[in-house]
N, C-alpha and C positions, 0 to 999 in steps of 0.2 A: 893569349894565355887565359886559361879559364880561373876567375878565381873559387876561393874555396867557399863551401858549403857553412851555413851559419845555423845554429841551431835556435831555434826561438824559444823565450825564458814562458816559466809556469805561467806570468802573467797576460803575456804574449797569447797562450795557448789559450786560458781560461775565457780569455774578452772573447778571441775566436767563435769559439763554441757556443757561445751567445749567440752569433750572426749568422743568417746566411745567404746573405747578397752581399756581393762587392764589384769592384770594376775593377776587369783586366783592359790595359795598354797593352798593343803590339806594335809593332811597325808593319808595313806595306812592302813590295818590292820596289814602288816610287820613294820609300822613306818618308812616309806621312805617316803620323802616328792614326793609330786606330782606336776605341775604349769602348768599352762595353758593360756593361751590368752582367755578373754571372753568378750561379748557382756554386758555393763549394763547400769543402769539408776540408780540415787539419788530417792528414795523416799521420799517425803518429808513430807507426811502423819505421816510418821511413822520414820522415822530419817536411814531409814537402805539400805544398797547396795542390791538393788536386779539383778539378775543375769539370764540371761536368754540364749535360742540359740535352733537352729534344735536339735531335739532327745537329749536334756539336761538329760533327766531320764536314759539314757544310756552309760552314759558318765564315767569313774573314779571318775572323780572328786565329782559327786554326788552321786555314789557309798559309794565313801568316807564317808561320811559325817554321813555312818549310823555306824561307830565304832569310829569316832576321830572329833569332831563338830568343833574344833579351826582350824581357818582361816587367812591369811594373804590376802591382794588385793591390788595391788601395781598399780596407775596411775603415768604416769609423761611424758614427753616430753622435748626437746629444746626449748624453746624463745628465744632461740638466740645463734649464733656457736658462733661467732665476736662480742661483747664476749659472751664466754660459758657459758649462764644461763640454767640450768635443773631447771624444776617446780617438784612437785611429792608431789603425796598423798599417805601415805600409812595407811592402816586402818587394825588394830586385833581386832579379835572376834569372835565372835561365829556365826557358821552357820544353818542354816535350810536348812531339802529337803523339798520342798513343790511339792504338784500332784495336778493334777486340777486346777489348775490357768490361769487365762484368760492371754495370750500373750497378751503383750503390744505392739507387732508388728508383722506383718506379717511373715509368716514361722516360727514361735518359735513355739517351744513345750507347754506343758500346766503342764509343770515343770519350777520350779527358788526357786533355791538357793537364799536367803533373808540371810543377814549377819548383825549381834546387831554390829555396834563399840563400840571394848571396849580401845584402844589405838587407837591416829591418831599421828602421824608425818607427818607433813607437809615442805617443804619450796620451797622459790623463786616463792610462789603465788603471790606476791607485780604486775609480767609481769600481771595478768590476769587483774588489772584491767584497765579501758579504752580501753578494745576491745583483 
């Protein structure tokens, strides 16, 4: 049973938009998790992480995706050492390979990975706002 699509709050979106490196998990066909560092963007048309980069369709990680669809994608940083605040999104769900899709930026592939959230954990977004 799939569960259902979660929709990420303003502040959710705003930290977002700040970043744009995070690590996507997949699984394997052996069931080994797999992670990576990837390039992406908030969709906001459609509510979902999409995920892009050079030679995407060649990659494990999208490999993956055609035997194990669940996904984890984990954002977060420092706002601050002194004191130690971590902000962090982390978002499950389900993923997509997508082929033929128009790069949203130069040198990407015309592959991306599109993730439904279906969990977000969030906190220490309160830093993002006012700049």
């Amino acid at each position: 049973m799939t569960e259902a699509s979660v929709t990420l709050s303003a502040d959710q979106v705003a930290y977002l938009d700040t970043q744009r490196l995070g690590r996507l998990a997949t699984v394997n066909p052996r069931v080994a998790p797999q992670n990576s560092p990837v390039g992406f963007r908030y969709n906001a048309e459609l509510g979902t992480i999409d995920i892009g980069g050079r030679n995407l369709g060649a990659s494990k990680k999208f490999r993956n995706l055609a035997t194990n669809d669940r996904v984890a994608f984990v954002v977060d940083d420092l706002a601050s050492v002194q004191p130690w605040v971590v902000r962090c999104v982390e978002i499950r769900g389900r993923a997509e390979a997508l082929t033929g899709v128009a790069p949203w930026a130069p040198g990407m592939s015309p592959e991306l990975i599109r993730i439904h959230p279906e969990r977000v954990i969030a906190f220490g977004l309160e830093s993002v706002q006012g700049g």
